[in-house]
C-alpha positions as CSV (number, residue, x, y, z in Angstrom):
1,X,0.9,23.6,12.5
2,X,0.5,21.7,9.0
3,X,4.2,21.9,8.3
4,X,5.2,20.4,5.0
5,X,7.5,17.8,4.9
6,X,9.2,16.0,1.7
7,X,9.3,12.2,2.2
8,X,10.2,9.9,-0.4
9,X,9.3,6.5,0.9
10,X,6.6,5.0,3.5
11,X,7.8,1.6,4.6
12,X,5.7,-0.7,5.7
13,X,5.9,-3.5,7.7
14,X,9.7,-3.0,8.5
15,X,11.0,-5.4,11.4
16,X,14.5,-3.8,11.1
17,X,14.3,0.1,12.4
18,X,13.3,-0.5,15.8
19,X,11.3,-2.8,18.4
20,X,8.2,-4.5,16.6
21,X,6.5,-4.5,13.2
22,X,6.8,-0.4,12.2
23,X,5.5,2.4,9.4
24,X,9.4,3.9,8.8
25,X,8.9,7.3,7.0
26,X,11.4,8.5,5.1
27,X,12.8,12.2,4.8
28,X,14.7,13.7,2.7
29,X,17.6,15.7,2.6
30,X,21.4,14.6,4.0
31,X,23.9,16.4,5.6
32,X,26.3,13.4,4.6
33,X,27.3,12.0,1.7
34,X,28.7,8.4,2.9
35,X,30.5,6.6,0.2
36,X,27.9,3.4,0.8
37,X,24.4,5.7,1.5
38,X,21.2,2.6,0.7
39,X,19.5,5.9,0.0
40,X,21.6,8.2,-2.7
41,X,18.2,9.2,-4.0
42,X,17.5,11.2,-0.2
43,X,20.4,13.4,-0.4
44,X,19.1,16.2,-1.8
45,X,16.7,17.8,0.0
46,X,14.1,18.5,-2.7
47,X,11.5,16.7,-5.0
48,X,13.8,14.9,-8.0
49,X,12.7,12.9,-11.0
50,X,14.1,9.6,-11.6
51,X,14.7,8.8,-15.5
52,X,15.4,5.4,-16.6
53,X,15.9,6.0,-20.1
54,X,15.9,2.0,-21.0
55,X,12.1,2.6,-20.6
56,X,11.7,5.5,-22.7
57,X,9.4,5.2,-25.5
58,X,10.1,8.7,-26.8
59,X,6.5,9.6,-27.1
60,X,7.2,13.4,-26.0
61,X,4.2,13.4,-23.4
62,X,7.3,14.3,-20.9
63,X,8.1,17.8,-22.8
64,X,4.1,18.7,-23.5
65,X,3.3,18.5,-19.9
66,X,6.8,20.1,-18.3
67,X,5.6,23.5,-17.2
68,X,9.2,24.5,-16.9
69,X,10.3,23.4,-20.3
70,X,13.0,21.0,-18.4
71,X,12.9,18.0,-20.5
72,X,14.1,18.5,-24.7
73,X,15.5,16.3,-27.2
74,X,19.3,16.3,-27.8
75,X,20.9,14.3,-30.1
76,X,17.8,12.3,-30.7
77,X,17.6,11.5,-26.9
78,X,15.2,12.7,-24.0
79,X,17.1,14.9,-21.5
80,X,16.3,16.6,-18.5
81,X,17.9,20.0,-17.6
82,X,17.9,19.7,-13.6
83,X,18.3,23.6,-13.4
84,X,15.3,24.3,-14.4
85,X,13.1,21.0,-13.1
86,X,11.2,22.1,-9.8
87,X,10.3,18.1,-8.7
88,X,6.7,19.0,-9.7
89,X,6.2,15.6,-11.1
90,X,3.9,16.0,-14.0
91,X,6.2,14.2,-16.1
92,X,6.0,11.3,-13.6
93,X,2.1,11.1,-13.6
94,X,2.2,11.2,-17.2
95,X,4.8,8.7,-18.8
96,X,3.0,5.5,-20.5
97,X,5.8,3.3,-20.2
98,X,6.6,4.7,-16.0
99,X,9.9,5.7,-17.4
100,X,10.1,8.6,-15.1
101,X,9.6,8.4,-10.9
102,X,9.3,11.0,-8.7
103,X,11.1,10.8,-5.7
104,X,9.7,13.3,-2.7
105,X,6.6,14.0,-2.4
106,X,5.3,17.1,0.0
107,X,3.0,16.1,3.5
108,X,1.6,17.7,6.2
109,X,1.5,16.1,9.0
110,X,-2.0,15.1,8.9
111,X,-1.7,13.9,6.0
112,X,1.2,11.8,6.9
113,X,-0.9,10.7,9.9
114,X,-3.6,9.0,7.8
115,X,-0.6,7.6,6.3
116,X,0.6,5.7,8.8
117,X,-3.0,5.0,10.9
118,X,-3.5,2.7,8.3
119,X,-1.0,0.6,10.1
120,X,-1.9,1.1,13.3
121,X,-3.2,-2.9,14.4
122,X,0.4,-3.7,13.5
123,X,1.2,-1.3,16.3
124,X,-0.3,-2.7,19.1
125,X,2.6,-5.9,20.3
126,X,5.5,-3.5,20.3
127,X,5.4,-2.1,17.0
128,X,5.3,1.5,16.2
129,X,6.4,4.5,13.9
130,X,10.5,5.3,12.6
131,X,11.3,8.4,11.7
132,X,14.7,8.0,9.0
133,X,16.1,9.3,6.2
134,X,18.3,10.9,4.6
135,X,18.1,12.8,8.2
136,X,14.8,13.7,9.9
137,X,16.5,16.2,11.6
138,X,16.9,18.1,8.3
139,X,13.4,18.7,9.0
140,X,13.1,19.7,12.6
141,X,10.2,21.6,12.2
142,X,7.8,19.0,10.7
143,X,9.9,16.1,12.5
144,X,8.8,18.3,15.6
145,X,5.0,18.3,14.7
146,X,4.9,14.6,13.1
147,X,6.4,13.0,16.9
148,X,3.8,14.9,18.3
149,X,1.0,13.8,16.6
150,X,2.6,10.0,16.7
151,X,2.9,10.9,20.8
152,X,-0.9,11.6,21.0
153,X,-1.8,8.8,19.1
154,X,0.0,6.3,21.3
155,X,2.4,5.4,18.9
156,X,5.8,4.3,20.0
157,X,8.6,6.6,18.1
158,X,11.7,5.8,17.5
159,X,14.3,8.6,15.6
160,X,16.8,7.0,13.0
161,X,19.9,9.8,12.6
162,X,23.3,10.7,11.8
163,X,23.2,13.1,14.8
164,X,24.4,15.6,12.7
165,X,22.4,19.1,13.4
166,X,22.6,21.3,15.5
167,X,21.9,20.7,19.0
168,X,19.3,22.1,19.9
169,X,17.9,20.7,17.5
170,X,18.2,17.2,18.9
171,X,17.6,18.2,22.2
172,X,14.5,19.2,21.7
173,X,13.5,15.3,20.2
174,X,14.0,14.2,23.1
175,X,10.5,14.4,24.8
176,X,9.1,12.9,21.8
177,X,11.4,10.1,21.4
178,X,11.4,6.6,23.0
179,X,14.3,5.1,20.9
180,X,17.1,6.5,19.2
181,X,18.6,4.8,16.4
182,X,22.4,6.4,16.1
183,X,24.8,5.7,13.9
184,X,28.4,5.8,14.7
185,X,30.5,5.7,11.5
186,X,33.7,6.2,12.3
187,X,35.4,7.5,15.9
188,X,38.5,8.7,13.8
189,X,37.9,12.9,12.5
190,X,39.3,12.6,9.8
191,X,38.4,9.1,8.3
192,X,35.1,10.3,8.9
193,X,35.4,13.2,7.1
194,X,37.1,11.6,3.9
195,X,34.1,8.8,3.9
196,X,30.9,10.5,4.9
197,X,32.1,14.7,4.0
198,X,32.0,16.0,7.1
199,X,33.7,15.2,11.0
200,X,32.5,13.4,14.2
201,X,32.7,16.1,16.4
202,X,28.8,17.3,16.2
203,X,27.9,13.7,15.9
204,X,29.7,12.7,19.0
205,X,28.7,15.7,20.8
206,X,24.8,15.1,20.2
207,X,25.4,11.7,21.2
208,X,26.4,12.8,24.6
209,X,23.7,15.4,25.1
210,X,21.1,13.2,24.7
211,X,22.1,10.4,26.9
212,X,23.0,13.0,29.5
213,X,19.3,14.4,29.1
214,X,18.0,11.0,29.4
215,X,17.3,9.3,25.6
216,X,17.2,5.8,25.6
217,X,19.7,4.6,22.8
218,X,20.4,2.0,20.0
219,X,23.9,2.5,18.2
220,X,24.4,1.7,15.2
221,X,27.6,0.6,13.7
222,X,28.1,0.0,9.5
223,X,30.1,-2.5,9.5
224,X,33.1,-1.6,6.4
225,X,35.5,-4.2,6.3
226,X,39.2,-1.9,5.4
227,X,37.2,1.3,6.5
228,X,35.7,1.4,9.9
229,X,36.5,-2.8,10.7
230,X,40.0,-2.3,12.2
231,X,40.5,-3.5,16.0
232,X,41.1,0.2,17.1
233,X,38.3,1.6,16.0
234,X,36.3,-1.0,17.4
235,X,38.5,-0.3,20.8
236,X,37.6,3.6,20.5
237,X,33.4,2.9,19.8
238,X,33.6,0.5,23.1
239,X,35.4,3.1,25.1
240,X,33.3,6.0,24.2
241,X,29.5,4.3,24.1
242,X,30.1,1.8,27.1
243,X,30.4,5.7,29.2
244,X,27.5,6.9,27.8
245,X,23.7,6.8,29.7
246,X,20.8,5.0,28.2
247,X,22.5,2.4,25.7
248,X,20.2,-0.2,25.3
249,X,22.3,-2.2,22.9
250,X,24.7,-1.7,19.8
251,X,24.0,-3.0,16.2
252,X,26.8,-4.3,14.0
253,X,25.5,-3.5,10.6
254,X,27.6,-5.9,8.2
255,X,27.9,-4.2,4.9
256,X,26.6,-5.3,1.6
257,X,26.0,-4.2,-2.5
258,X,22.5,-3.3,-2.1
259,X,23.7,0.2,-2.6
260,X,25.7,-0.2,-5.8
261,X,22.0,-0.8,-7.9
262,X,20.7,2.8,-6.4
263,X,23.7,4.6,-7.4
264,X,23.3,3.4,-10.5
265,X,19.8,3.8,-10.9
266,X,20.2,7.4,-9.8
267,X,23.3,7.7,-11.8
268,X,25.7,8.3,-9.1
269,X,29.1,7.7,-8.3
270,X,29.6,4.5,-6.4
271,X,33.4,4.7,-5.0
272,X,32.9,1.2,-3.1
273,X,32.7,-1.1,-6.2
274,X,35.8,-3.3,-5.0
275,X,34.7,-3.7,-1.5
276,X,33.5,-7.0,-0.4
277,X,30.7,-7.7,2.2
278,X,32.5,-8.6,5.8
279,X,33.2,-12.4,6.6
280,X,31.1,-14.1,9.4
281,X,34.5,-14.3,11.9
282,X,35.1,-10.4,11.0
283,X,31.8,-9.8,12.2
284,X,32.4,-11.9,15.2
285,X,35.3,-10.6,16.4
286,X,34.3,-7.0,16.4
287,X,31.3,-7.9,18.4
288,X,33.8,-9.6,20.5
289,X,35.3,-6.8,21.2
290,X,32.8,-4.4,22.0
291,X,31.1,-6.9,24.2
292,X,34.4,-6.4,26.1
293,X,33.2,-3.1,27.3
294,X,29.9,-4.5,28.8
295,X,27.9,-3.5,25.6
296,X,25.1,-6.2,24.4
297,X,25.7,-6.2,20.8
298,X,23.7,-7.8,18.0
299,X,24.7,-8.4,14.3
300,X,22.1,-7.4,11.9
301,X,19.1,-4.6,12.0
């Protein structure tokens, strides 16, 4: 009991990660690394500081505080040596100007619960709480305790993942979870691999397990217009989800630059910068297609 968890965002209000008005908690740490992630910030696993130095007043309150002596002046410029920053924060809580932003932040569980009770009259017409990511399942232990608590609070649950871990791992979610949010990237190995780091294989395997141990199941589908768009892979996703148990319905996820301002922000690579979002009849005739294979698909979260 009282797990520790790192999340590094509590959404409120979403209408987009499952069935009603939900509390979406974010946890960090990714076994992916998918060329357009929304969430660069989550892949690491571990509390990081955010700097944006356009902020920076260059008062030193930063280095006074650091009890790791991470953050010096070089070059008559404020840098952070991320070898030796833990993610404690202190810089965060103490920067005039907010220059610095801690993302990750540890919870226990009931911690987390008072969190998300706050919420709770939003619950009540269908609503409920999304566990997402990075990947929750990074965190099976404290994933494990949190659907608990969420089960004996009456709290619908709904699990947002990759469906890469191990499966036992995901096996064991499923007595906790009504609704399964799982994205399907790519049904090609090794396009998969070159775009997100690793293969399908696990990720179709889990996929399976579950909906042979009864999960109910929304896929998810980004939508990448020269990446995952083409007509065959649309073929293979119909072939392979339409013989699956429990699919309640497959989302077409259209994609868009929201992620190009994070990677920025965060100072990472963004390796889509030429891509453009998907046109309406795209769109269209994917779902076509997979509504060719019985599936009741929907564009959009």
């Amino acid at each position: 009991m009282n797990k520790k968890g790192i999340i590094f965002d509590i959404k409120k209000y979403s209408i987009h990660d499952g069935p009603g008005i939900r509390t979406t908690v974010h946890l960090k740490g990714c076994p992916l690394s998918c060329w357009w992630c929304h969430n660069p910030e989550s892949q690491s696993g571990i509390p990081a500081v955010l700097f944006r130095s356009e902020r920076c007043i260059a008062c030193g309150s930063c280095i006074k505080v650091c009890p790791n002596n991470a953050v010096s002046v070089k070059d008559g410029a404020l840098v952070t040596d991320l070898g030796l920053c833990d993610g404690c924060g202190k810089c965060c809580d103490i920067c005039p100007p907010e220059a610095r932003e801690l993302c990750g932040k540890p919870y226990t569980v009931p911690e987390l619960m008072l969190e998300i009770e706050k919420d709770e009259a939003f619950f009540r017409d269908g609503g409920g709480v999304t566990f997402s990511g990075g990947e929750p399942l990074m965190q099976p232990d404290f994933l494990m305790e949190a659907l608990a608590a969420c089960r004996a609070a009456g709290y619908h649950r709904a699990l947002d993942t990759s469906g890469f871990a191990a499966k036992s791992i995901i096996l064991d979610t499923v007595k906790l979870t009504d609704l399964y949010l799982y994205d399907i990237k790519h049904m090609d190995p090794e396009e998969h691999k070159k775009y997100m780091g690793v293969d399908n294989a696990v990720i179709l395997e889990n996929l399976a397990a579950i909906s042979e141990a009864g999960a109910n199941i929304n896929v998810r589908l980004p939508f990448m217009p020269q990446i995952n768009s083409d007509d065959d892979n649309m073929h293979a996703v119909g072939k392979f989800v339409s013989r699956l148990k429990g699919i309640v319905g497959v989302n077409i996820l259209p994609y868009h630059t929201v992620a190009k301002g994070k990677h920025d922000r965060w100072k990472m690579e963004y390796k889509l910068n030429d891509l453009l979002p998907p046109t309406d009849n795209q769109t269209h005739h994917a779902a076509g297609i997979l509504e060719s294979y019985g599936l009741k698909v929907h564009i959009g979260g």
